[in-house]
C-alpha positions in Angstrom: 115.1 -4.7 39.3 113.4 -4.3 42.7 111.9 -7.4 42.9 115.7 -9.0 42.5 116.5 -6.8 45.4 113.7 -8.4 47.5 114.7 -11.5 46.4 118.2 -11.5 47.5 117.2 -9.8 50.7 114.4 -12.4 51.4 117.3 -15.6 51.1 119.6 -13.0 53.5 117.1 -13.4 55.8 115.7 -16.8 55.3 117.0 -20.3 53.9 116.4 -21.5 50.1 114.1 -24.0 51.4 111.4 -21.1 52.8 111.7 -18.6 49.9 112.2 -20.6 46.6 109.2 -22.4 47.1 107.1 -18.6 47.3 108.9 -17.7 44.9 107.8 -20.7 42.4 104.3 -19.8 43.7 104.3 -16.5 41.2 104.5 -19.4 38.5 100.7 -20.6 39.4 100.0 -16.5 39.8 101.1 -15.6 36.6 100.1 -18.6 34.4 96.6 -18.0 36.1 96.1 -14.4 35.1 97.7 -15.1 31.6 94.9 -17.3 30.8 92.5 -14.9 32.3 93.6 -12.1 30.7 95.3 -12.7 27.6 93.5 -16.2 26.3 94.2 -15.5 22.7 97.5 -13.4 23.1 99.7 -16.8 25.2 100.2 -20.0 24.2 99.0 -22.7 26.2 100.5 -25.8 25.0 101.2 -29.0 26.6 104.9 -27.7 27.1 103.7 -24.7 29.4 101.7 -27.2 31.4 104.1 -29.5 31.9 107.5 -27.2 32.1 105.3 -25.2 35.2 104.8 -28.6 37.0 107.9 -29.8 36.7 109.2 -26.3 38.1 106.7 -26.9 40.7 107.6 -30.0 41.7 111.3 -29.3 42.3 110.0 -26.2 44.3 108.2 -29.0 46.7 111.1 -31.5 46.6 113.3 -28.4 47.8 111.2 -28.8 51.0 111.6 -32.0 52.1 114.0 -32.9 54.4 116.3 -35.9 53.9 114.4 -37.3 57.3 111.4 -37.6 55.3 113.1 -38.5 52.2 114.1 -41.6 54.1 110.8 -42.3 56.2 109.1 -42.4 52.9 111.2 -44.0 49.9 111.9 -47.9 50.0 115.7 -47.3 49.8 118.2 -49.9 50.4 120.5 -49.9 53.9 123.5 -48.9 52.1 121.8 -45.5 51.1 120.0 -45.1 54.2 122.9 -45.0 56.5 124.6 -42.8 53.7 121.7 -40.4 53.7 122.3 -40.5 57.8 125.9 -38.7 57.2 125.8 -35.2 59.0 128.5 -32.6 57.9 129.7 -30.9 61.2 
């Protein structure tokens, strides 16, 4: 309950981009001391590897910026100048 309060208050104060990438960090934090504490208590398939990447990979991609997104892909013009669109 309290940490949903300082959840909501932390993206009050800053944008989705800052805090959901901390907040996937508790992912590492938490697999990390379930292995270290409870090794024959969790399972540690090759599902619970790979489901905690792919969460932390969409935590990173949530940090790029579309700039970089564009500097760094191979995408065709058409995209490009869509990808360029600002909403005012």
């Amino acid at each position: 309950m309290v940490s949903q309060m300082f959840r909501y208050l932390a993206l009050s104060v800053a944008p989705v981009t800052v805090v959901q990438p901390i907040q996937r960090l508790s992912l590492v934090f938490r697999f990390f001391f379930s292995w270290w504490m409870n090794p024959g208590h969790e399972v540690f398939g090759s599902r619970v590897w790979i489901s905690t990447i792919v969460s932390l990979l969409g935590a990173l991609a949530l940090t790029l910026t579309v700039d970089q997104i564009r500097d760094y892909l191979p995408l065709p013009d058409s995209l490009a100048a869509f990808l360029r669109v600002e909403w005012p």
